[in-house]
C-alpha positions as CSV (number, residue, x, y, z in Angstrom):
1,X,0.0,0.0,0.0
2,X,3.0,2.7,1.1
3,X,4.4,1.5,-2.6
4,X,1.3,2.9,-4.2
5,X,0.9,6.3,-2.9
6,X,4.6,6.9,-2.6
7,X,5.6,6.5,-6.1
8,X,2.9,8.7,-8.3
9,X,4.1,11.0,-5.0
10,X,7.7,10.7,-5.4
11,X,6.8,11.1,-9.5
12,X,4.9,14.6,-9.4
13,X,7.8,15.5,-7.2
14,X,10.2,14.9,-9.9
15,X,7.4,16.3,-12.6
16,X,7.3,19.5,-10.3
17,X,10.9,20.3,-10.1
18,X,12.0,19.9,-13.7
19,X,8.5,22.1,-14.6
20,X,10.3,24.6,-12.1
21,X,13.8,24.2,-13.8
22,X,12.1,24.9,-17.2
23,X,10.6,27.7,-16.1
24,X,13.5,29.3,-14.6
25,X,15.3,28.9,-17.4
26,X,12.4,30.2,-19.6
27,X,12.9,33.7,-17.8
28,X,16.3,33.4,-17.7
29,X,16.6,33.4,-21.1
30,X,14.0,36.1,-21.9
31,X,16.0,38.3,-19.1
32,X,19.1,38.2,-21.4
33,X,17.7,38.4,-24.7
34,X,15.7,41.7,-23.2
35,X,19.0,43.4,-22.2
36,X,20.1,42.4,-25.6
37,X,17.5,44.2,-26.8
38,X,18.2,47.2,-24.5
39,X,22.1,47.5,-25.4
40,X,21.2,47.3,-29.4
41,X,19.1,50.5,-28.6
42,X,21.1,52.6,-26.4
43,X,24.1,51.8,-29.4
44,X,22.0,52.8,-31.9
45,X,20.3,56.2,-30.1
46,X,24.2,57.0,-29.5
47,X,25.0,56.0,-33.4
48,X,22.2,58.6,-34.0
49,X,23.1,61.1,-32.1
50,X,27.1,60.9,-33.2
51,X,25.7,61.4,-37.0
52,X,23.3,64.2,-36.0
53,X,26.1,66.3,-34.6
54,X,28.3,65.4,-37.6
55,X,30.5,62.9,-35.5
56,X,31.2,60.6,-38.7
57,X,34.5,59.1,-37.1
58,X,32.8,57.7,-33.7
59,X,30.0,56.6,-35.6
60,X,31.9,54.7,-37.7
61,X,33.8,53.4,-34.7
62,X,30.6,52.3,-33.1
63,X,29.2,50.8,-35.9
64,X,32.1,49.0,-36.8
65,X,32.1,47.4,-33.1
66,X,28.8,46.5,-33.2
67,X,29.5,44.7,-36.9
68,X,32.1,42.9,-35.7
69,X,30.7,41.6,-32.5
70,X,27.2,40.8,-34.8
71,X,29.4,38.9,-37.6
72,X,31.7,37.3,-35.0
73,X,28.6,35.6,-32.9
74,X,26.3,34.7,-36.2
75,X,30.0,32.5,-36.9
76,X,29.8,30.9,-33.9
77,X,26.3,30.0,-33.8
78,X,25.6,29.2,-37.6
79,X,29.3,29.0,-39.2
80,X,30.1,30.8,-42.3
81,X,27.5,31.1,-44.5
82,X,27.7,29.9,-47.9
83,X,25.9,30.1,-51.0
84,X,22.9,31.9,-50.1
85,X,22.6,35.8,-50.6
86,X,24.0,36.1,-47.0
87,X,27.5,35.1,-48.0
88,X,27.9,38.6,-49.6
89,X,26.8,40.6,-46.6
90,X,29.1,37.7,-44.1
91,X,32.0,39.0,-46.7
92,X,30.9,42.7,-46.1
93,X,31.4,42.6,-42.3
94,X,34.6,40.6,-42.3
95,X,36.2,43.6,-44.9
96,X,34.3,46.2,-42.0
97,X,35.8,44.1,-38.7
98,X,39.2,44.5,-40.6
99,X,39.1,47.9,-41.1
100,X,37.4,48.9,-37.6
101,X,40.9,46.6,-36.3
102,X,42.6,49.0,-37.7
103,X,41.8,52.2,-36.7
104,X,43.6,54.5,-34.0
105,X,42.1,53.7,-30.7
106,X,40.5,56.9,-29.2
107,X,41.9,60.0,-27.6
């Protein structure tokens, strides 16, 4: 008799906690991809701003960071991309990463 009400008891326990696990990790995952979210925005209001007071060079800087870190992690997730339209624009960013390398670091 114990036998029958302690395992579907010791079951929903083990139901319960991975439900919980997958739960946390649900938010977890949504917490990151919103501050994501919120850096892309505060680049790209500061992107704006640079070009709207004629600031060309840290623009450029900016935007070249941000291409490189972009291109960089779409290579690590997906690999390089090849023959689709992509390829080009996968190209594009490696040219833009080498140049942004390049430049003088700030005063």
């Amino acid at each position: 008799m114990k036998t029958t009400i302690l395992l579907p008891a010791f079951l929903l326990t083990i139901i319960s906690v991975l439900i919980g696990v997958l739960v946390y990790e649900n938010v977890q995952w949504h917490r990151t991809w919103k501050g994501q979210e919120q850096f892309e925005i505060s680049v790209f209001v500061q992107l704006y701003k640079n070009l709207d007071r004629g600031q060309l060079d840290e623009a450029k800087r900016r935007l070249g960071a941000l291409v490189m870190y972009k291109s960089d992690y779409f290579e690590k997730q997906y690999g390089t991309d090849q023959g689709t339209k992509f390829t080009e624009v996968l190209a594009q960013a490696k040219d833009v990463r080498t140049a942004f390398k390049a430049m003088p670091p700030l005063k």
